[in-house]
C-alpha positions in Angstrom: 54.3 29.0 39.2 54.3 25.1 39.4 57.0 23.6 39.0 57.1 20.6 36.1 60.1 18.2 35.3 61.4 18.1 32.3 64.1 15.2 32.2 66.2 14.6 28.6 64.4 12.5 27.0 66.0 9.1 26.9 63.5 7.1 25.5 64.8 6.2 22.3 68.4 5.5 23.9 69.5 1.8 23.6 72.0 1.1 25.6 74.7 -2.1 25.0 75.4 -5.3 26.8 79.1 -3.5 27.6 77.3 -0.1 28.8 75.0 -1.5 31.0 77.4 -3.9 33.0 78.7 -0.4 34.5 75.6 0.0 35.6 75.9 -1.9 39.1 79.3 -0.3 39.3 78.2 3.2 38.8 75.2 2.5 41.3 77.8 1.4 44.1 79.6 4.7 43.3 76.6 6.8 43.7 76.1 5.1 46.9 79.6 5.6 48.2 80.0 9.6 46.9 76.4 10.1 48.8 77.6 8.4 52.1 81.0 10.1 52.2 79.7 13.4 52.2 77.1 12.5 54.4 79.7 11.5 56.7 81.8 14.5 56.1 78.6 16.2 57.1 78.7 14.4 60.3 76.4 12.0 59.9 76.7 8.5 61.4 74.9 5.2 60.6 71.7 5.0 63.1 68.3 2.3 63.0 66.5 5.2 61.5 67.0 9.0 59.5 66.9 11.0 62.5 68.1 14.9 61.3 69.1 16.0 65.1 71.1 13.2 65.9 72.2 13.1 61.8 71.6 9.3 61.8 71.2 7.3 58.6 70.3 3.8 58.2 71.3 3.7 55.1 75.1 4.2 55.8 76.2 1.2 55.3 78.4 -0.6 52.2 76.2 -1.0 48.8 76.2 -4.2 49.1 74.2 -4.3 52.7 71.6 -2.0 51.3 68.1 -3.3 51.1 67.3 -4.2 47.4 64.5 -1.1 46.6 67.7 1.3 47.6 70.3 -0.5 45.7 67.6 -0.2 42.7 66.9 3.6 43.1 71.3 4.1 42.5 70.7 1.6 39.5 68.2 4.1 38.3 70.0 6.8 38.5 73.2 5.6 36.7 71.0 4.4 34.3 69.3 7.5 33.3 72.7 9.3 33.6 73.9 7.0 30.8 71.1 7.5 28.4 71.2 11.2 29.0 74.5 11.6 28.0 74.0 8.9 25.5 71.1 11.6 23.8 72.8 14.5 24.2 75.4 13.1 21.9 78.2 11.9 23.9 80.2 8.2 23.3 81.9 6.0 25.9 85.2 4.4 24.7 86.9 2.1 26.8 91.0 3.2 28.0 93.5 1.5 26.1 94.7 -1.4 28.0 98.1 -2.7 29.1 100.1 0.5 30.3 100.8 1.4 33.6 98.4 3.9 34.2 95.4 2.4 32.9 93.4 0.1 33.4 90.3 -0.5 36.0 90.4 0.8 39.1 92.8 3.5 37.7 92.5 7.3 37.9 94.4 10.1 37.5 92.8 13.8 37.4 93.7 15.1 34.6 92.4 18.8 33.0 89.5 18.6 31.1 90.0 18.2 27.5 87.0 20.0 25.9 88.3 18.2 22.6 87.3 15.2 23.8 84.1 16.4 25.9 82.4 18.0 23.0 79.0 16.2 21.9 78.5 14.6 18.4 76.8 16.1 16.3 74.0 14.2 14.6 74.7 13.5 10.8 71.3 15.3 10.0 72.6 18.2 11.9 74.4 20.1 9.1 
């Protein structure tokens, strides 16, 4: 059997000004959850990905990545946004103002399935 991706298709997903400012933000995340476990692996920054010695030259802060690797992460949070953008979920920003909210804030909570439940589409009746 040969295997054939099939990604969501995203391709009629438009994405706003607001949504795509995350984007870098998101990217740097990917970036940072990838290197932690890498590092919880054992692996270490080196000159070049060397799996005995579990080198990396990529572990480094986002912002010291070469350009072509900080693009791949922007690709990736990208394409996570429109595919959850075409499976029917919306992003709503966190009230402001109280003391628990707010950027940079967060606070694992249990999942709400209320509030993780797709949309259905209006045609879908």
């Amino acid at each position: 059997m040969v295997y054939k991706p099939e990604p969501i298709d995203t391709s009629k997903v438009q994405l706003s000004d607001e949504i795509l400012e995350l984007t870098e933000r998101l990217a740097e995340n990917a970036h940072e959850v990838w290197a932690q476990r890498r590092m919880d692996e054992g692996w270490r920054p080196g000159p070049r990905r060397d799996e005995a010695k579990k080198e990396h030259p990529s572990l480094v802060p986002y912002k010291d990545l070469p350009e072509e690797e900080k693009e791949y992460d922007r690709s990736t949070a990208l394409e996570t946004l429109r595919a959850l953008l075409a499976l029917g979920y919306r992003f709503e920003n966190a009230p402001q103002g109280g003391p628990d909210t707010g950027p940079g804030f967060y606070q694992g909570r249990p999942l709400d399935k209320k509030r993780t439940t797709p949309r259905q589409k209006e045609n879908d009746t």
